[in-house]
C-alpha positions in Angstrom: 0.0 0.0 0.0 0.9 3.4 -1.0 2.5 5.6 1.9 2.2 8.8 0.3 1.4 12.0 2.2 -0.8 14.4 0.4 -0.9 17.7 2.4 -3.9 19.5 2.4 -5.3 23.0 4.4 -6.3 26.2 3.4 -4.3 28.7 1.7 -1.4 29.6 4.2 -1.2 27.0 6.2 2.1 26.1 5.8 1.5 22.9 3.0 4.7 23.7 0.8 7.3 24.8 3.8 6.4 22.4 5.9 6.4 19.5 3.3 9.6 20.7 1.8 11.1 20.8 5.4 9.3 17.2 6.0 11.0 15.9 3.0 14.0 16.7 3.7 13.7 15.1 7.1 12.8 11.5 5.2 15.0 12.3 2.8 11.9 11.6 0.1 10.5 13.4 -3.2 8.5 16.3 -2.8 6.0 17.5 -5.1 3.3 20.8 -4.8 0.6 20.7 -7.3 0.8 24.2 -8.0 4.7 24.1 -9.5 3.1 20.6 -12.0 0.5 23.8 -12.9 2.7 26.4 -13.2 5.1 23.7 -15.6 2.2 22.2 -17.4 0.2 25.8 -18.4 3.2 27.9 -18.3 1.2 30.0 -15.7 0.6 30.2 -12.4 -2.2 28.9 -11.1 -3.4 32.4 -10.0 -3.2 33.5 -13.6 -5.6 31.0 -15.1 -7.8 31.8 -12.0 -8.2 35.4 -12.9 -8.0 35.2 -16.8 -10.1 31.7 -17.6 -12.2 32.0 -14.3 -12.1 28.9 -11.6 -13.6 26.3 -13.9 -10.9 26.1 -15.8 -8.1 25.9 -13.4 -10.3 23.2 -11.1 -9.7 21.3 -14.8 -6.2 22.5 -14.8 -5.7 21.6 -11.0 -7.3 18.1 -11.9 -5.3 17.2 -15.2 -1.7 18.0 -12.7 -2.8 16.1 -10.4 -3.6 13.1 -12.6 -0.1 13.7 -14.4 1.2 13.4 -10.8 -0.2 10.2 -10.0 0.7 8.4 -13.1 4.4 9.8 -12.9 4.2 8.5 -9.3 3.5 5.3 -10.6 5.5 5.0 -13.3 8.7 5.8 -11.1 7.6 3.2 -8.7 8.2 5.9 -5.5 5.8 4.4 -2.7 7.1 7.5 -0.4 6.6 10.9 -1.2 5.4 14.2 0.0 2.5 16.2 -1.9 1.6 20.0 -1.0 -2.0 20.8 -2.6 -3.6 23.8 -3.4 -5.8 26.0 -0.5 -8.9 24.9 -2.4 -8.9 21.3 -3.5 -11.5 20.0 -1.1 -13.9 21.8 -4.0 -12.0 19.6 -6.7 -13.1 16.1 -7.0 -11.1 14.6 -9.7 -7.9 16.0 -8.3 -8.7 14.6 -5.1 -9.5 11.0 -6.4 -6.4 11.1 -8.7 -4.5 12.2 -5.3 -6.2 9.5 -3.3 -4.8 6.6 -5.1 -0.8 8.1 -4.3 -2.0 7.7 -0.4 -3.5 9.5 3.1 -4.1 12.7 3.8 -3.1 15.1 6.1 -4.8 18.3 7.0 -2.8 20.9 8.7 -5.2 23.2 10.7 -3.8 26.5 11.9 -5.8 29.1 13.3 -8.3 31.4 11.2 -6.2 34.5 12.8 -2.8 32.9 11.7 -4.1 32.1 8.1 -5.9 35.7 7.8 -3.2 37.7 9.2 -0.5 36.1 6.3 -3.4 37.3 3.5 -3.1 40.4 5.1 0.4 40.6 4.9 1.1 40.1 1.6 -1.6 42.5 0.3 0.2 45.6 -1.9 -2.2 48.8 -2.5 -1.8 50.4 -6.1 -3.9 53.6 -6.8 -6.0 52.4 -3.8 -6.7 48.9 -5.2 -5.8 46.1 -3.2 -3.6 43.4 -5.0 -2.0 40.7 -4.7 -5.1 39.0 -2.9 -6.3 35.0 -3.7 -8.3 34.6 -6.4 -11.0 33.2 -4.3 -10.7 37.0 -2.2 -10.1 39.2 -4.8 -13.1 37.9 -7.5 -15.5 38.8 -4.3 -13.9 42.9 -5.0 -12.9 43.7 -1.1 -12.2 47.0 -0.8 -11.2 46.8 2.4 -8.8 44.8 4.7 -12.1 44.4 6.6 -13.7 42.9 3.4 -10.6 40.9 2.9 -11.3 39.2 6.9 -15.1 38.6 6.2 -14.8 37.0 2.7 -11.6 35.0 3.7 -13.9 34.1 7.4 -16.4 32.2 5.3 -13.9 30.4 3.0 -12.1 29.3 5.9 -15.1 28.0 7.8 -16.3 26.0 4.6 -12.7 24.5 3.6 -12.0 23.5 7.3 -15.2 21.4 7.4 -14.6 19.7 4.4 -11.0 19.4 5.0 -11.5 17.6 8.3 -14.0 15.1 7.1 -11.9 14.1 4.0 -8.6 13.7 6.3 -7.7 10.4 7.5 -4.8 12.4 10.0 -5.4 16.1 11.6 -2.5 17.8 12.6 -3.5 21.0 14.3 -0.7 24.0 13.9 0.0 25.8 17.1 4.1 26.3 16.5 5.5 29.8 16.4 8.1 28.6 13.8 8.1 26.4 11.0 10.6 24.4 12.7 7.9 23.7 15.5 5.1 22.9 13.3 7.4 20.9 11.5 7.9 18.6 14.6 4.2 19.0 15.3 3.9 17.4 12.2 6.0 14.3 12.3 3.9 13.9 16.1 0.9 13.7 13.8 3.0 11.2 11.9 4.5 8.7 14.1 1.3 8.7 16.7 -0.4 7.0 13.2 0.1 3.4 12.1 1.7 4.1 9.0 5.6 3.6 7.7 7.1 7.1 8.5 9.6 7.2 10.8 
């Protein structure tokens, strides 16, 4: 059986630091689905977001992660590290093509923590807010407040669905990556599964 970890959580969480710091630690291939995007499309995935609309990167997001999952195969790796997108608990066919590679694991930081790095990396031009998720910015905050309320109910949705598709919860609570990064193998090794 497969012993794959496919990372999930909402935007922020820490999905790609903390896997690439996790793979290193196992010494183990690590993948994020956004970079097989980004290579596939020659864009980003929050390019196709805001020029094709989200239709067409959930069918972007799904045919990467189905690339992924034959690759895995075909290179016969049965231990890995996968880093998803914040919202691919709304994608079905990326998540089935993700299931067969092995478990996942949904890291859960706090609404404040994920909120407060949006915040952050927001830049005002001419008094337009930028540099916002697609999911934020198609809503047309025009406020910081705005930003909070929309990003509130996105997080309140993705956590629900995130938790019932998870087979492992770790729950983020570390200052620094380093911590959650041991937070993370706790989830690990308190599992029956090969990692460690």
């Amino acid at each position: 059986m497969s012993q794959g970890i496919i990372l999930l959580g909402i935007k922020h969480c820490g999905k790609s630091t903390l896997g690439r710091m996790l793979a290193d630690q196992f010494n183990c291939p690590f993948f994020d689905t956004d970079d097989v995007i980004a290579e596939m499309t020659g864009k980003t995935p929050r390019e196709i977001y805001q020029q094709q609309g989200a239709e067409a990167f959930m069918e972007a997001e799904a045919r990467a992660c189905d690339y992924l999952s034959r690759y895995l195969a075909s290179l016969g790796e049965d231990e890995y590290i996968i880093a998803t997108g914040g919202g691919i608990c709304n994608n079905q066919r990326a998540l089935d093509s993700l299931q067969r590679l092995g478990f996942f694991l949904f890291l859960e930081v706090p609404e404040e923590i994920a909120a407060q790095r949006i915040l952050d990396e927001i830049e005002w031009e001419d008094g337009t807010m930028k540099n916002l998720p697609a999911y934020i910015a198609s809503e047309n905050p025009t406020s910081t407040e705005d930003v909070e309320r929309i990003f509130s109910g996105f997080y309140k949705e993705r956590t629900a669905r995130y938790r019932k598709l998870a087979q492992i919860t770790c729950n983020l609570k570390g200052e620094t990556a380093e911590e959650n990064c041991q937070l993370l193998r706790e989830a690990l090794f308190s599992q029956d599964c090969r990692w460690d």
